[in-house]
C-alpha positions as CSV (number, residue, x, y, z in Angstrom):
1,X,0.0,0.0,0.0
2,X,1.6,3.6,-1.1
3,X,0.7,6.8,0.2
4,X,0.4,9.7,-2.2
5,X,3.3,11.0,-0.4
6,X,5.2,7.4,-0.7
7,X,3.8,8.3,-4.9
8,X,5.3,11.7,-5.4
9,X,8.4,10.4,-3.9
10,X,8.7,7.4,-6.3
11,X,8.0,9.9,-9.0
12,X,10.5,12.1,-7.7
13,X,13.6,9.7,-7.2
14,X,13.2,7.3,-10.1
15,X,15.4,9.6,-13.1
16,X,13.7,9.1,-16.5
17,X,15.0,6.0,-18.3
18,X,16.7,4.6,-14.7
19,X,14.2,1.9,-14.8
20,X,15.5,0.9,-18.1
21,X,18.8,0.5,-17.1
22,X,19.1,-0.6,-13.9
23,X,19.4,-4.6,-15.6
24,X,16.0,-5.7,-15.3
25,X,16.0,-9.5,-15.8
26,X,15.9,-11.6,-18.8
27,X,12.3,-12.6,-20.7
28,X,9.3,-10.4,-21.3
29,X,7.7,-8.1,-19.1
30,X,4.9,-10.1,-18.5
31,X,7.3,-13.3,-17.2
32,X,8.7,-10.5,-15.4
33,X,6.2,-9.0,-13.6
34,X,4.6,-13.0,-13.1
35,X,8.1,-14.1,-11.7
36,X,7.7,-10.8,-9.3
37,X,4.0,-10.8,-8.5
38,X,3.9,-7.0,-9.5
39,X,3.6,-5.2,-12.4
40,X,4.3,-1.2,-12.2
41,X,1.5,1.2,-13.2
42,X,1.5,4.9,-13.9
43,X,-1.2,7.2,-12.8
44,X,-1.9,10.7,-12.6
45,X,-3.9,11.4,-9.3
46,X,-7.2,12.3,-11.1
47,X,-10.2,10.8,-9.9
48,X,-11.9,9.0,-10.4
49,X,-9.3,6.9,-13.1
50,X,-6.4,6.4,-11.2
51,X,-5.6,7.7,-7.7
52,X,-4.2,6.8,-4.1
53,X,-7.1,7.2,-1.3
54,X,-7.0,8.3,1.7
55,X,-5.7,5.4,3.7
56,X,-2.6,5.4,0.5
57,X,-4.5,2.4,-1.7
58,X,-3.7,2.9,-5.4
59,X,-7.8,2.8,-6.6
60,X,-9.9,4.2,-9.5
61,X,-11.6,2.9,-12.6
62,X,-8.2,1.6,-14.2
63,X,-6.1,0.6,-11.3
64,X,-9.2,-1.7,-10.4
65,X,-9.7,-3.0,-13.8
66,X,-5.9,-3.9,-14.7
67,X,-6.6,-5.8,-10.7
68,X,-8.6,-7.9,-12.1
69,X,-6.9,-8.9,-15.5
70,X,-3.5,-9.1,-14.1
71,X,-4.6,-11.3,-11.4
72,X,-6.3,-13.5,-14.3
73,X,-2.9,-13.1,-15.8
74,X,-1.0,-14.7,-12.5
75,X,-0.2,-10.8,-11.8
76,X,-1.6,-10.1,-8.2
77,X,-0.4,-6.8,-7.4
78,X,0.2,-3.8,-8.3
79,X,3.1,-0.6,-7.7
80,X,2.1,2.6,-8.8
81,X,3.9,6.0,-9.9
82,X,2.3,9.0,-10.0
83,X,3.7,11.8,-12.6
84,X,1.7,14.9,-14.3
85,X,-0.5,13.5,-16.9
86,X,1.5,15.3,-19.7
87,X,4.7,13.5,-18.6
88,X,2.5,9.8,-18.6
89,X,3.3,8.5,-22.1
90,X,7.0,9.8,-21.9
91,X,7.9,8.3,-19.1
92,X,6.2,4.8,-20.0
93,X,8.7,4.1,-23.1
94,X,11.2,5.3,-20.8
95,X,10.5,2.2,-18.3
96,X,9.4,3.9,-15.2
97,X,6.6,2.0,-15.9
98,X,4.5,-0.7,-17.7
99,X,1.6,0.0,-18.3
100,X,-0.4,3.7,-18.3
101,X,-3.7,3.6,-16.1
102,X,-4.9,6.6,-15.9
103,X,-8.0,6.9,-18.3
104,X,-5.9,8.2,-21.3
105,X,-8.4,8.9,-24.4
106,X,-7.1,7.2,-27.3
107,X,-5.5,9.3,-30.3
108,X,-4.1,9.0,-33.3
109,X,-1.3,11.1,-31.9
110,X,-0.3,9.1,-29.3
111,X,-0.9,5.7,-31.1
112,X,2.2,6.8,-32.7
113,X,3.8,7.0,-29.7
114,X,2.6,3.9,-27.4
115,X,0.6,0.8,-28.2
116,X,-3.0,0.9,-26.2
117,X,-5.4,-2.4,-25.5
118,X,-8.7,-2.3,-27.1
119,X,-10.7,0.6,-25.5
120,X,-11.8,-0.1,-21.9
121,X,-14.8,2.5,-21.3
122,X,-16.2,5.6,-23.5
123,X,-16.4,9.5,-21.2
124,X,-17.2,12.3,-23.1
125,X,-16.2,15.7,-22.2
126,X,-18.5,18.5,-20.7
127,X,-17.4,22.0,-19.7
128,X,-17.7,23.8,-15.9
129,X,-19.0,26.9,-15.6
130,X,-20.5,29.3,-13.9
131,X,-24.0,28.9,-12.2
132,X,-26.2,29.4,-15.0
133,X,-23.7,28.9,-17.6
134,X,-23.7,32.6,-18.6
135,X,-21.7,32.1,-21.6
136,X,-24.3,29.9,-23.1
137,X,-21.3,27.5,-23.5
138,X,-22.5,24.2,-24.9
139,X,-20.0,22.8,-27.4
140,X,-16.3,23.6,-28.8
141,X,-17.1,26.0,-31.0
142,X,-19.5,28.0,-28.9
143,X,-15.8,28.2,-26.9
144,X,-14.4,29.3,-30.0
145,X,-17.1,31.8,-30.9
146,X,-17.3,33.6,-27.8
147,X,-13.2,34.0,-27.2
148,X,-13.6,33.2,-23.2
149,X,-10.9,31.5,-21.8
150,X,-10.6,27.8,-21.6
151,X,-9.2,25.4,-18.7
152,X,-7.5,22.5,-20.1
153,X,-5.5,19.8,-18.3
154,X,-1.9,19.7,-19.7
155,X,-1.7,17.1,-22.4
156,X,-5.4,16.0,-22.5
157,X,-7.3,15.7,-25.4
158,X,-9.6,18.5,-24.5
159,X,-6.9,20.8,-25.8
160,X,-6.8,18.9,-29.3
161,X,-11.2,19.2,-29.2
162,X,-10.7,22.8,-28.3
163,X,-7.7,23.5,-31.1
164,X,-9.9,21.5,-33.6
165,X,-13.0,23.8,-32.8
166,X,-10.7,27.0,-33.3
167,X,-10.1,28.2,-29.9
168,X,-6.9,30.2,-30.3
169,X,-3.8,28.9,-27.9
170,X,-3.7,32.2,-26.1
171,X,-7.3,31.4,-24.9
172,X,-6.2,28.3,-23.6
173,X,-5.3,27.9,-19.9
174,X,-3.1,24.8,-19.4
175,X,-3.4,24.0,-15.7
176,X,-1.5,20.5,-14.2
177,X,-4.5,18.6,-12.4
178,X,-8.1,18.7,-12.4
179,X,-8.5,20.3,-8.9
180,X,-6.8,23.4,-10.7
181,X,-9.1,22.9,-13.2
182,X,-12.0,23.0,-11.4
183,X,-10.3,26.1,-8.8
184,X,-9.7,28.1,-11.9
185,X,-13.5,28.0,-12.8
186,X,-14.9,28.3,-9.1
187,X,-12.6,31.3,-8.2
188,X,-13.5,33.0,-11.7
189,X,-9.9,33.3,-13.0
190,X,-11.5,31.4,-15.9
191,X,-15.3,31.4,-17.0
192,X,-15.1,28.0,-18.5
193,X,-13.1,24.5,-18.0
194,X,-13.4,20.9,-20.1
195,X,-12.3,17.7,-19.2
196,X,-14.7,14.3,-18.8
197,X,-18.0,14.6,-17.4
198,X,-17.3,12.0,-15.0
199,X,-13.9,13.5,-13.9
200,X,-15.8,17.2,-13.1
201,X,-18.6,15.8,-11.4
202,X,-16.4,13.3,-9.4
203,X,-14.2,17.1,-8.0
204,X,-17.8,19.0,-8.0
205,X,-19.1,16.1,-5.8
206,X,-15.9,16.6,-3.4
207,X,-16.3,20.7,-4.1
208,X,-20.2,21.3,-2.6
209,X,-21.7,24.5,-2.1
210,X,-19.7,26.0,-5.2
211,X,-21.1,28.2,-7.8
212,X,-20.1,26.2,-10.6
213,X,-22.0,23.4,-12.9
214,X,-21.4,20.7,-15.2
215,X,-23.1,21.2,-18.6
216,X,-24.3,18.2,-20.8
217,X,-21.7,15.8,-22.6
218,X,-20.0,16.8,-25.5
219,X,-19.5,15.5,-28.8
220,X,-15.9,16.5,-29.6
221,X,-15.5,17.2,-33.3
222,X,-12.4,16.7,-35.7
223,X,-11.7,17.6,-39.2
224,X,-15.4,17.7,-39.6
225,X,-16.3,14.1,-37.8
226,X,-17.3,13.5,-34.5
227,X,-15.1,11.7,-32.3
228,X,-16.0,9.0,-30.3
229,X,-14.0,9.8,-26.9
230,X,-12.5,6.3,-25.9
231,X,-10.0,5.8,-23.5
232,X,-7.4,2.5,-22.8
233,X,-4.5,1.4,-21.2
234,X,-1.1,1.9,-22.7
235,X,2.0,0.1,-23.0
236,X,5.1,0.4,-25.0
237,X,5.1,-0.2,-29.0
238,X,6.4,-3.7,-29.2
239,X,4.7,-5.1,-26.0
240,X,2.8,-7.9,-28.0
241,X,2.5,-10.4,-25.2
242,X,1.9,-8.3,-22.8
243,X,-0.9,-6.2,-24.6
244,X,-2.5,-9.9,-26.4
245,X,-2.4,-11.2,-22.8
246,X,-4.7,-7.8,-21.5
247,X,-6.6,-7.5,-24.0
248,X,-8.0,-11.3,-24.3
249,X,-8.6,-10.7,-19.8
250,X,-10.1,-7.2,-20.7
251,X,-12.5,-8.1,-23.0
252,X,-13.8,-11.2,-21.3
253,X,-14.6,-9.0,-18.2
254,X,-16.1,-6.3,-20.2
255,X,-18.5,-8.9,-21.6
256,X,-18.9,-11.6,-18.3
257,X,-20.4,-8.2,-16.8
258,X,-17.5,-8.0,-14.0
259,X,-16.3,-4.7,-15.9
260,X,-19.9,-2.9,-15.0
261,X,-19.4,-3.8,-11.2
262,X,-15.6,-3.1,-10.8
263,X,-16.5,0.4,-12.5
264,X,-19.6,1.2,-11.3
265,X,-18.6,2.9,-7.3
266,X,-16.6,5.2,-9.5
267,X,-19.3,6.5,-11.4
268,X,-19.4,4.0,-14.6
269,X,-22.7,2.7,-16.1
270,X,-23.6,1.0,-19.1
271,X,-23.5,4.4,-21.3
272,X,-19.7,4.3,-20.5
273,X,-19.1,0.4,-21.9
274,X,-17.8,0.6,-25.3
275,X,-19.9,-0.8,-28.2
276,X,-18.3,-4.2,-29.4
277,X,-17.5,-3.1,-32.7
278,X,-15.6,0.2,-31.6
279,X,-11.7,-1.0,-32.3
280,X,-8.2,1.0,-30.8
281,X,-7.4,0.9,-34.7
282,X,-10.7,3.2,-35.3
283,X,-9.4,5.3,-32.6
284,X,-6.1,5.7,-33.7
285,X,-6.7,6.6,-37.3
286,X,-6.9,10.2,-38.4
287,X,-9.6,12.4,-39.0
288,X,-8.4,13.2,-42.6
C-alpha cells in the first residue's frame, strides 16, 4: 500500500530511463512481472481513473480494472507512480513504468507513440461553468465563438477538441490537475473548464456548495467528424505479449459483466461500456 506521499516520492527519485537501465531481468515483461508478483502502473492522481485514497491504496476505474486482468494473468499486485498527466506516455517508453492507467483517451497522436489495449470504457467531455452557464457555453465552437478563456488539463485531449473547434492557444489555460481545473472556474480566474463529465462531477461532488455546474456531454469534433472519446491502457510499442495477454482478460470482463461492477462505485454505467465493434485501430486513425 503507497501513500500519495510514498507516490510523489517514487515519481520524484526514479530519473527518467533509470528503470530501463538498472538490468531488469531476462524474458518479457509479462514473465517478469509473473516471476515478481507486480507489475508497475503509472497514474496521474485524477479521480476518479487512477488515484491513491486516503488510507494510500492505489484505486480508480483503471487501477481496479488492470486488478482484475492481471490477477487473471498470474499478476496479483500492483506498484504505482504518480507523474503529471502530460509526462504519462514519456515516461512509460522510458520504463518507469508498464503499463499507463490513468483513463488516457485514445488518439491518433499518441498511437504513434505507445501501443494501447482495445478501449476499456467511452467519457465524453463536458465544460464547468458558472452557475447558469452565462456564456451559453454548450459545445467547442460556442468556446471558439465567444473568445472566453478555456481550462485545459496539460496534455489532455480537450486541448486537441478545443484546437480543432478554433479556440486560439492564447485562450487556452493549461493548468497541471483537475482540482486546478475545477479552482480556476470556481474562483472565476477562468469562465469555462473541459475535461470528462465523469472526472468534473467526481471534483464538484468533493467541491459542494460551489457556484459552478457541469453542462451536458459533449460530442468532440475533428476535421469535420465527431469523435467518439474512448480511452485505454497503454504500454510500450512492441509489447505484443503483454498487450495480447490484457486485451483477451479485458474483454472477457467487459463482456462476463464483472467490468460494470468493478467500475460502477466510480461512477461508470452501461452508457460508458464501449460498443463491441468500436476497435483501438478506429481510434487511432486520423480524422483526414
Amino acid at each position: 500500500m503507497l501513500s500519495r506521499r510514498r507516490l510523489l516520492a517514487l515519481a520524484a527519485a526514479i530519473p527518467i530511463g533509470a528503470a530501463a537501465a538498472c538490468g531488469s531481468p531476462a524474458g518479457s515483461t509479462l514473465e517478469r512481472a509473473r516471476q515478481a508478483g507486480t507489475l508497475r502502473i503509472g497514474i496521474s492522481g485524477e479521480r476518479p481513473y487512477g488515484y491513491a485514497d486516503a488510507g494510500g491504496r492505489v484505486t480508480g476505474v483503471q487501477p481496479e480494472v488492470a486488478r482484475a486482468v492481471l490477477t487473471r494473468l498470474g499478476v496479483p499486485g500492483l506498484d504505482a507512480v504518480q507523474v503529471p498527466f502530460d509526462q504519462l506516455l514519456t515516461r512509460l517508453r522510458d520504463g518507469q513504468f508498464d503499463l499507463v492507467a490513468a483513463g488516457m483517451t485514445v488518439t491518433p497522436a499518441r498511437c504513434g507513440q505507445v501501443a494501447f489495449t482495445r478501449p476499456d470504457f467511452v467519457a465524453p467531455p463536458a465544460f464547468l461553468v458558472r452557475t447558469g452557464n452565462p456564456r451559453r457555453v454548450q459545445t467547442f465552437a460556442d468556446v471558439a465563438r465567444s473568445g472566453v478563456r478555456l481550462a485545459v488539463l496539460a496534455g489532455s485531449a480537450e486541448i486537441d477538441y478545443a484546437r480543432a473547434a478554433g479556440v486560439a492557444d492564447d485562450r487556452l489555460q493549461i493548468v497541471g490537475s483537475q482540482s486546478e481545473l475545477f479552482r480556476a472556474v470556481a474562483t472565476r480566474k477562468v469562465p469555462v473548464g473541459a475535461l470528462t463529465r465523469i472526472s468534473l462531477a467526481d471534483e464538484l461532488r468533493r467541491n459542494p456548495g460551489e457556484a459552478v455546474e457541469i453542462t451536458a456531454p459533449v460530442t468532440p469534433m475533428v476535421e469535420g467528424r465527431a469523435v467518439v472519446p474512448g480511452a485505454a491502457f497503454a504500454v510500450r510499442t512492441g509489447e505484443t505479449e503483454l498487450l495480447a495477454a490484457f486485451n483477451a482478460e479485458l474483454t472477457a470482463i467487459q463482456e462476463s459483466g464483472e467490468w460494470l461492477r468493478i467500475t460502477r462505485p466510480f461512477g461508470m454505467t452501461e452508457a460508458n461500456l464501449p460498443r463491441p465493434d468500436l476497435t483501438t485501430e478506429a481510434l487511432c486513425r486520423p480524422a483526414s
